[in-house]
TORKOL-460847 format. One record per residue (C-alpha): x, y, z. Coordinates in Angstrom, 2 decimals. Example, Ala and Ser with C-alpha at 12.3 -4.5 7.8 and 13.67 -1.06 7.14 Angstrom:
c1,c2,c3
12.30,-4.50,7.80
13.67,-1.06,7.14
# end
This chain:
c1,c2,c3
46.63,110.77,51.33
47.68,110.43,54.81
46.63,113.52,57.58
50.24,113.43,58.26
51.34,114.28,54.88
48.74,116.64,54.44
50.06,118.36,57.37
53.76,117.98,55.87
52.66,119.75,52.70
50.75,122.70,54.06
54.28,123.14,56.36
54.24,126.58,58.56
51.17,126.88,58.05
49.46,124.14,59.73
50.94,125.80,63.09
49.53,122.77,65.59
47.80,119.13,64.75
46.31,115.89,66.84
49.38,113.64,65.59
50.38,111.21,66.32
47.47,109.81,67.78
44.96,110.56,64.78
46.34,109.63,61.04
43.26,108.78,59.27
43.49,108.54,55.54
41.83,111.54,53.55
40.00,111.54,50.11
39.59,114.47,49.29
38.34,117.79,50.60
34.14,119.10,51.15
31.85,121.91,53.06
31.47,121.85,57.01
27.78,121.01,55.93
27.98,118.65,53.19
31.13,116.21,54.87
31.95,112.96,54.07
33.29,110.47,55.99
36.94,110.73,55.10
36.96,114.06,53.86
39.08,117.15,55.29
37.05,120.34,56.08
37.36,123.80,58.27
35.80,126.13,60.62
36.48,129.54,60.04
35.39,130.68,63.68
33.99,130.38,67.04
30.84,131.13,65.49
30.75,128.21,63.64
31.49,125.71,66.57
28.28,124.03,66.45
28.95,122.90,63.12
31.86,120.55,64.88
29.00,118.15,66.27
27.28,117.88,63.33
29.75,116.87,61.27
30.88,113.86,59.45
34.22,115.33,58.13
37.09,113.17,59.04
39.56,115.73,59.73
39.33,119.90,60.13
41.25,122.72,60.23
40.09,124.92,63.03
41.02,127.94,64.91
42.99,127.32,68.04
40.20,127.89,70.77
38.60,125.03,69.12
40.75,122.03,69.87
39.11,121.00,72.94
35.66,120.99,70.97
37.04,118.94,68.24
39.27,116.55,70.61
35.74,115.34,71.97
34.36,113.99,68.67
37.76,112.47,67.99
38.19,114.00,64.80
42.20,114.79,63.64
42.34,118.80,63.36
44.60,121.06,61.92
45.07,124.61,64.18
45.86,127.65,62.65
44.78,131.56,62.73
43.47,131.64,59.42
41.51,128.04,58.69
40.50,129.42,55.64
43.52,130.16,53.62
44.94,126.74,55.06
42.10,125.27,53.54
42.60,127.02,50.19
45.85,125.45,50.12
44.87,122.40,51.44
42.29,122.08,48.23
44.83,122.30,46.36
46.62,119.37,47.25
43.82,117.33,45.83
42.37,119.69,42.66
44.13,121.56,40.04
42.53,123.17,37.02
42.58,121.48,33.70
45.62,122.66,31.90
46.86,121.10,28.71
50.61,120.03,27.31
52.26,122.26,25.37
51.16,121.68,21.35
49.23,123.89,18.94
46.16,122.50,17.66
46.38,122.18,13.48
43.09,124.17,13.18
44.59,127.08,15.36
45.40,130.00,13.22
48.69,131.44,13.72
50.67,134.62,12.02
54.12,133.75,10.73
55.30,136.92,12.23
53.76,135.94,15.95
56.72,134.98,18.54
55.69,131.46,20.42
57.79,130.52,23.86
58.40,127.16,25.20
55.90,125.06,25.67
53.06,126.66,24.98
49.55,125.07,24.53
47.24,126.99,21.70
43.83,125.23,21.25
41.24,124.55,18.33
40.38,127.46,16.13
42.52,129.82,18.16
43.55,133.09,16.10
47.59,134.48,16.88
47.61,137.43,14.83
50.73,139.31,13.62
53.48,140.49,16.17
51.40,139.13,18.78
54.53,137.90,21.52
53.57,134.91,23.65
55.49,133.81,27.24
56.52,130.11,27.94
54.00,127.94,29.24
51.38,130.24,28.25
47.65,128.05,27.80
45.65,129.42,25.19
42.35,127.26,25.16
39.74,126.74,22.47
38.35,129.87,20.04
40.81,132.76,21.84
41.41,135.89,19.63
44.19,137.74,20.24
44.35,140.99,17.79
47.99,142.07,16.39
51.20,142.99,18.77
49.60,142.09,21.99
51.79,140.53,24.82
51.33,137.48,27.05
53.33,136.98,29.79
54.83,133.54,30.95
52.26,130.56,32.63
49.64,132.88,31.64
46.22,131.32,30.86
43.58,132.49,28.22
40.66,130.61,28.71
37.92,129.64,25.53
36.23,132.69,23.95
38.18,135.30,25.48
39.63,138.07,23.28
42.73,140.03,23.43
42.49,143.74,21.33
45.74,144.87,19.83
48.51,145.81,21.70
47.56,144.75,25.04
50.14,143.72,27.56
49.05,140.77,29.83
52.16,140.11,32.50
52.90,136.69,33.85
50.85,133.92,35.54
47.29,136.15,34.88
44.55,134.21,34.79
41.08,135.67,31.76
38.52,133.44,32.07
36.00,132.75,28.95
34.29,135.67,26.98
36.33,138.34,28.98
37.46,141.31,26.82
40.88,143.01,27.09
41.81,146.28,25.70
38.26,146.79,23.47
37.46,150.32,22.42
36.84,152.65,24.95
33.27,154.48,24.98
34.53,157.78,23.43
32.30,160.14,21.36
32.21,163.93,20.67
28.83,165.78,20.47
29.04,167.64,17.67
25.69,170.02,15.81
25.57,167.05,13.47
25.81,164.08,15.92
28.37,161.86,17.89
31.72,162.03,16.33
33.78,158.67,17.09
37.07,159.61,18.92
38.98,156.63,18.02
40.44,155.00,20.97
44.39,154.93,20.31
45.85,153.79,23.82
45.99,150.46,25.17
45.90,147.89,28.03
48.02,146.66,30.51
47.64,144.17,33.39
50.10,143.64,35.76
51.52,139.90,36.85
48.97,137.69,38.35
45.65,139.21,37.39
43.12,137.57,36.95
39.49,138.51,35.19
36.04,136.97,35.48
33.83,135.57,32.70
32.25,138.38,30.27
34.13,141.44,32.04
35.27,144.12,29.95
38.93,145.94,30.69
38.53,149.17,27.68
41.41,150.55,26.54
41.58,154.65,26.56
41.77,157.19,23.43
45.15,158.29,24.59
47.85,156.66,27.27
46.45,153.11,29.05
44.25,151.71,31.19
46.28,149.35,33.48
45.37,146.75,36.14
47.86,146.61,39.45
49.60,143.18,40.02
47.52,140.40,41.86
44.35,142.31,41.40
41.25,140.21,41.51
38.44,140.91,39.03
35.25,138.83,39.28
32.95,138.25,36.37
30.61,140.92,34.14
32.85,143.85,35.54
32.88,147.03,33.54
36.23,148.72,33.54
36.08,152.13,31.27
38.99,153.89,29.14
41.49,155.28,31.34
41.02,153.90,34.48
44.42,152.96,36.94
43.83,150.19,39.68
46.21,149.50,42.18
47.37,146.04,43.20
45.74,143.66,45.50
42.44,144.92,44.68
39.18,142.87,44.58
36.15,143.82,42.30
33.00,142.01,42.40
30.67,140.94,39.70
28.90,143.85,38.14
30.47,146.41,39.38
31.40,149.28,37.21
34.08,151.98,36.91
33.32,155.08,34.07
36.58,156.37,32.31
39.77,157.42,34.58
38.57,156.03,37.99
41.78,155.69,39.97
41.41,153.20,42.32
44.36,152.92,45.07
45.86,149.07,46.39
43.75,146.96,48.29
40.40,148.41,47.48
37.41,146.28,47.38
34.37,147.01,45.66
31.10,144.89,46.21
29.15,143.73,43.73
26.67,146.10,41.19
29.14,149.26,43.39
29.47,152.24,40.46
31.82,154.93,40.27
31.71,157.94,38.25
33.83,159.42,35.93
37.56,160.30,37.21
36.43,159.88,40.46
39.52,158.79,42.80
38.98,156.05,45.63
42.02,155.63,47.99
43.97,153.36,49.31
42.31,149.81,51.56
38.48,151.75,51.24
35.88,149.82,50.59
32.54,150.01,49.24
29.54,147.79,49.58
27.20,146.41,47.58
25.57,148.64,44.99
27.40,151.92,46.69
27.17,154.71,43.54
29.98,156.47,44.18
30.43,160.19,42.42
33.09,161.62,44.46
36.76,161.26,45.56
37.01,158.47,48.39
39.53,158.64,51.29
41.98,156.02,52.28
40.52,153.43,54.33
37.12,154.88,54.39
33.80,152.09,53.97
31.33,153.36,52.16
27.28,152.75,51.64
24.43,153.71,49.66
23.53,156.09,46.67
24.94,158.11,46.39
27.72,156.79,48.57
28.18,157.99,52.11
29.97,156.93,54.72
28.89,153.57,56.58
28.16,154.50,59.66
25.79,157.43,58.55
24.15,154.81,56.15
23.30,152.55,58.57
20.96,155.28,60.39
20.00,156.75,57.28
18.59,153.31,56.73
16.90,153.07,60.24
15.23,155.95,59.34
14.31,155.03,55.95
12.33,152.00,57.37
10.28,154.30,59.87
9.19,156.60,57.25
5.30,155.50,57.00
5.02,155.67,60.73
7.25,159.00,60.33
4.78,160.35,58.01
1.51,159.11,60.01
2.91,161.24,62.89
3.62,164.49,60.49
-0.14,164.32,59.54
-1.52,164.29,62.74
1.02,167.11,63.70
-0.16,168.94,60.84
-3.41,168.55,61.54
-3.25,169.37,65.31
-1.74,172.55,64.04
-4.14,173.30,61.58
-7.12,172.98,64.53
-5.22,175.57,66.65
-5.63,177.70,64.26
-8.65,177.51,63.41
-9.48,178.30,67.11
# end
């Protein structure tokens, strides 16, 4: 399409642009450092500006201080304070995910007393089971399970492989990519003299509208009451959730991080990929933990935290300075040691 009607589309958001004197045509959208001619691309920051005289992108979307820089190269450029998030949207006028029409596949197996909305795509060897209540517009792709009197919300999407456990509520326009598991058992036993007794896991699932859950992640459901994901919470693939546990909304969990039964995670949290937390441990509101923090204690609201176990950021950083001095740490203990040990002697 046209720069100027990609600069139409993206509206309020594409807050200044080089028209009318640059309205090249555009193909289709690439990386700063793999551009081709014709292509759109972006620069998130100044940091970045030496990427603008490298590349062969057609058009960008840039920051504002870095008009002048782009003018030079005469290359059409989109200004705005977050390039990024125009460039997420501007992807999207070019790409959208596969999704089907609305028709059931004759090898998908479907429960008489399942409810179907409008116009709702179920694929290949896909199992409805009984009282199982499905939104309009819902796609359900290839080899999905969903187990009896669980709930999809409308436009929601259940990708190939991914299974549903009883009674699980999924709200609108969520998003569970292939082999995720919703609502499975949670991990409860009782030690008993003769063993583990099973405490079956009675309670049940919930995500909120506009979830959405990574490849092979696991959302348990609890013995007793739910385990519920906040709306618009992101979840990124091979994510542990245990029984019990409460997210907020607007949280974003990355791959392989895990959460033992009733975490309570406040809204925007973030936690970093392989990040732990232990059981019923309570992490507050906008904190955020970094990669591989092992949390085993109540976090405050907005606090960043590091390490295991998990202490605050700042006080990780030196613990870490000091960490990497240890040899020459422990040379100087020695001779201290034995300096001491001469004196005395005398």
């Amino acid at each position: 399409m046209k720069f100027s009607e990609i600069v139409d589309k993206l509206g309020d958001l594409a807050t200044q642009n080089s028209l009318p004197d640059l309205d090249p045509d555009i193909q289709g959208v690439s990386p700063i450092d793999a551009a081709t001619p014709d292509s759109l691309s972006f620069i998130e920051g100044a940091r970045f500006a030496s990427k603008i005289t490298q590349t062969t992108a057609t058009a960008l979307i840039i920051p504002p201080q870095l008009q002048a820089e782009v003018s030079q190269r005469g290359i059409a450029w989109i200004a705005a304070s977050e390039p990024r998030l125009v460039f997420a949207k501007a992807i999207a006028l070019f790409y959208q995910p596969y999704r089907p029409l609305g028709q059931i596949h004759p090898t998908a197996a479907i429960d008489p007393a399942a409810e179907i909305g409008e116009n709702v795509y179920i694929g290949a060897h896909a199992v409805v089971q009984a009282g199982v209540k499905i939104g309009n517009e819902v796609c359900i792709h290839p080899n999905v399970v969903i187990y009896p009197d669980a709930r999809i919300g409308d436009r929601t999407t259940l990708h190939a492989n991914c299974t549903i456990h009883e009674r699980s509520q999924i709200g609108a326009n969520c998003v569970i990519h292939s082999g995720a598991v919703i609502g499975s058992e949670g991990f409860g036993f009782v030690p008993t003299p003769q063993g583990w007794y099973k405490m079956e896991q009675a309670g049940y699932t919930v995500l909120e509208d506009g979830v959405e859950v990574g490849c092979n992640t696991a959302i348990d459901r609890p013995a007793v009451g739910e385990t519920r994901i906040g709306r618009n919470t992101k979840i990124d693939n091979l994510v542990q959730i245990g029984h019990g546990c409460q997210i907020g909304s607007n949280c974003a969990i990355a791959g392989q991080a895990g959460m033992a039964g009733g975490v309570q995670l406040g809204n925007n949290v973030i936690l970093a990929g392989q990040s732990g937390i232990s059981n019923q441990a309570k992490i507050g509101d906008g904190a955020i933990a970094s990669a591989k923090a092992g949390i085993h204690h109540d976090i405050e609201p907005g606090e960043i935290v590091s390490g295991i176990p998990a202490m605050p950021h700042k006080q990780f950083l030196k613990v870490a300075a000091i960490y990497g001095r240890l040899p020459e740490l422990y040379q100087s203990l020695k001779q201290l040691q034995r300096r001491l040990g001469e004196k005395s002697a005398e």
